[in-house]
N, C-alpha and C positions, 0 to 999 in steps of 0.2 A: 609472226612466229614468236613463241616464248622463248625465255632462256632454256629453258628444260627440253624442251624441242628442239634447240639448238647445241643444248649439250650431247641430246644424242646422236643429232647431226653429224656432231665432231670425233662423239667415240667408234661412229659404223667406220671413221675411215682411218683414225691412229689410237691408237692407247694416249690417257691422259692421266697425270695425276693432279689432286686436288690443286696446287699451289698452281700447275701452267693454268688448269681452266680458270681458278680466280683472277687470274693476269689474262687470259683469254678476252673473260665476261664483264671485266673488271667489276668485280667483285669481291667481297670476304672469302675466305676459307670455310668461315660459319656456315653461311648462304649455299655455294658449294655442295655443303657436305649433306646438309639437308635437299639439295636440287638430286643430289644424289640418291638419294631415299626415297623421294619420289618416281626418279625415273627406273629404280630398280623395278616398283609397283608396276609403272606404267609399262614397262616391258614383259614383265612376266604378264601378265592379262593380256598380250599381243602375242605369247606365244617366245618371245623372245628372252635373252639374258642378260643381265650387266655381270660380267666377269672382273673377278679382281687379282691381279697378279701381285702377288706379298708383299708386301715391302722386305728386305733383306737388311741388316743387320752388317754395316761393314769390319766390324770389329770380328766378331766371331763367325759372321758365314749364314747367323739362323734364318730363315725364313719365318717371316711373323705371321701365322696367321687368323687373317681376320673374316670375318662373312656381313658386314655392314661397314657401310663407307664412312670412314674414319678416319682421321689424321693422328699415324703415330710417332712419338717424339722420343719413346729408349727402348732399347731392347729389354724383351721381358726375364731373359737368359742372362744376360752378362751387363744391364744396366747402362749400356755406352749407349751416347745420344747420336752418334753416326747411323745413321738408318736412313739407308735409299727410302722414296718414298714409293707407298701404293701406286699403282697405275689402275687407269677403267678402261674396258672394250665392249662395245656391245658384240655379242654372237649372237645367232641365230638358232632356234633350236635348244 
């Protein structure tokens, strides 16, 4: 089985963000982000989703959002580098 096969493996059953799966796969965040982009493809052509829940912003609250898997490092509102990270879920549908 690939990594990418494995990454989806891991998103049908928790939410992940970039840094746990790099420590998952051990791998980069780089690697990752682009395993990421692939398997968005590979799902949509199955019919399926990769979901991405925001990263939030702990200083001000915002919700950052983005629609390609990214790692973001400040808020784009208020500049502060505290920002939960993205998470991924595969849905269905």
């Amino acid at each position: 089985m690939t990594r990418r096969e494995e990454i989806i493996r891991e998103l049908e059953l928790r939410s992940r963000s970039i840094d746990e799966l790099a420590r998952l796969f051990q791998c980069t965040r780089r690697e990752v982000v682009e395993d990421l982009k692939h398997v968005q493809r590979t799902l949509r052509a199955r019919g399926r989703r990769l979901c991405v829940l925001p990263p939030v912003c702990r200083s001000c609250g915002e919700a950052i959002n983005i629609k390609k898997p990214k790692n973001i490092k400040r808020c784009p509102k208020c500049r502060s580098s505290h920002v939960a990270p993205a998470r991924f879920v595969v849905k269905s549908g």
